[in-house]
C-alpha positions as CSV (number, residue, x, y, z in Angstrom):
1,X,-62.3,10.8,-183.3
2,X,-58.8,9.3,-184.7
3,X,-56.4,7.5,-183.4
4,X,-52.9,8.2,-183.1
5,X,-49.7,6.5,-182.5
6,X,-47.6,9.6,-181.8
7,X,-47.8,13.3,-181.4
8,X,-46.1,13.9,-184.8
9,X,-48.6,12.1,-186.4
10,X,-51.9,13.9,-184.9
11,X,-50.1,17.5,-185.8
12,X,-49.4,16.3,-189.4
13,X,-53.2,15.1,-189.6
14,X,-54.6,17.8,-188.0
15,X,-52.5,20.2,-190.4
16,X,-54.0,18.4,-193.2
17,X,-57.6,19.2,-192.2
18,X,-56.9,22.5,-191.9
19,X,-55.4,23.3,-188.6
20,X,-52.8,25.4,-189.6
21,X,-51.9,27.5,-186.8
22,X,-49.9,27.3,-183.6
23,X,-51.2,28.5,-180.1
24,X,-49.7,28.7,-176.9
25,X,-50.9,29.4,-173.6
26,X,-50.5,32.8,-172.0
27,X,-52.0,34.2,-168.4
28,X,-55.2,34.5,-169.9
29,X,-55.6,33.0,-173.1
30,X,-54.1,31.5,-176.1
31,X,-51.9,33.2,-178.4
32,X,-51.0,32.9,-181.8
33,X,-47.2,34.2,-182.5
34,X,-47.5,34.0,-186.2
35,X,-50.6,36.5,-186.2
36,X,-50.1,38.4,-183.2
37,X,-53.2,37.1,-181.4
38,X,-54.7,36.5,-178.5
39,X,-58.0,35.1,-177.7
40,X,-60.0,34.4,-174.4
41,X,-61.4,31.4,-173.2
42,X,-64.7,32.2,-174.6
43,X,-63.9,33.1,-178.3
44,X,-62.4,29.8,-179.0
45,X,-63.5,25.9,-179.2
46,X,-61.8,22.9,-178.7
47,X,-62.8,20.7,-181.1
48,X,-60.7,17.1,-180.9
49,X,-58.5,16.6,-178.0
50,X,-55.8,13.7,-178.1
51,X,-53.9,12.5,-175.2
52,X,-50.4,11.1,-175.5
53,X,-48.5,8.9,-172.7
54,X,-44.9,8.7,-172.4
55,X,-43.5,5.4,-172.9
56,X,-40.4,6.0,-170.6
57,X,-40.5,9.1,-168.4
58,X,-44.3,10.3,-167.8
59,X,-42.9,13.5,-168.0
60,X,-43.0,13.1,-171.5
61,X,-47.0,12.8,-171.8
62,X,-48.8,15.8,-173.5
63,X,-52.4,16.9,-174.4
64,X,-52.9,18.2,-178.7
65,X,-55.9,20.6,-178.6
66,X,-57.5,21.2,-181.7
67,X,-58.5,24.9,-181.6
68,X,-61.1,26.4,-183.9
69,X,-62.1,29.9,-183.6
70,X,-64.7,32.4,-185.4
71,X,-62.4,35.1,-184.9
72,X,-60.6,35.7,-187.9
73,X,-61.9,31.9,-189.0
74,X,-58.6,30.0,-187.5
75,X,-57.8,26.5,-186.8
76,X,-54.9,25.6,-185.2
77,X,-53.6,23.5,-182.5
78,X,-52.4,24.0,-178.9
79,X,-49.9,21.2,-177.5
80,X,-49.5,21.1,-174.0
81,X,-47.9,18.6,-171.4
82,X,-49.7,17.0,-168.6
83,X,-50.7,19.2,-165.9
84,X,-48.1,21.9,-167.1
85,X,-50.7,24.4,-167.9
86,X,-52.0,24.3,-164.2
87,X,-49.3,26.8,-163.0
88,X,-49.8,30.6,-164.2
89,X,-52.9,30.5,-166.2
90,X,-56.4,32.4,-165.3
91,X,-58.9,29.9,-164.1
92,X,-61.6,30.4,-167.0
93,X,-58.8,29.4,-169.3
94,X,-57.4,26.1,-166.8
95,X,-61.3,25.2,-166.5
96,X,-61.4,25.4,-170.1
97,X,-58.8,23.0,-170.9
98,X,-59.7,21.0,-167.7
99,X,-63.2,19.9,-169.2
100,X,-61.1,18.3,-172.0
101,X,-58.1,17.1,-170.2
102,X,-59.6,15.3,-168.1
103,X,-62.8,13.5,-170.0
């Protein structure tokens, strides 16, 4: 696993390796704008997870999700703040996330 200093950082790394898309969470999965779409829980894989504190205002910390899926052979990367994905999201997809976020 690497280690990161900031959130800019990990994206611009993880870009270079080949994680070139951006997802998003939705109700019940994660959705790719750019490509119009969306996949479940169970047709993706998080593959590095990095956690990021904020120095000032723990408001500021976030989770970057690197996403890897067979469908369609993508690699991106999800970015999502502490505890923010909690609200509104289907449970598969919160326990998903929630067996990374909190190793």
């Amino acid at each position: 696993m690497h280690i990161y200093d900031t959130l800019t950082a990990a994206v611009a790394d993880l870009e270079k390796r080949g994680y070139e898309y951006d997802f998003n969470l939705a109700q019940d999965c994660i959705e790719c704008k750019s490509l119009d779409l969306q996949l479940m829980p169970e047709e993706f894989e998080i593959e590095e997870f990095y956690r990021f504190e904020g120095m000032t205002d723990p408001g500021d910390s976030a989770v970057i999700y690197a996403i890897s899926s067979p469908v369609g052979n993508l690699k991106g990367v999800l970015i999502d703040a502490y505890g923010a994905y909690a609200e509104n999201i289907s449970p598969e997809l919160l326990d998903k996330l929630k067996i990374h976020h909190d190793s």
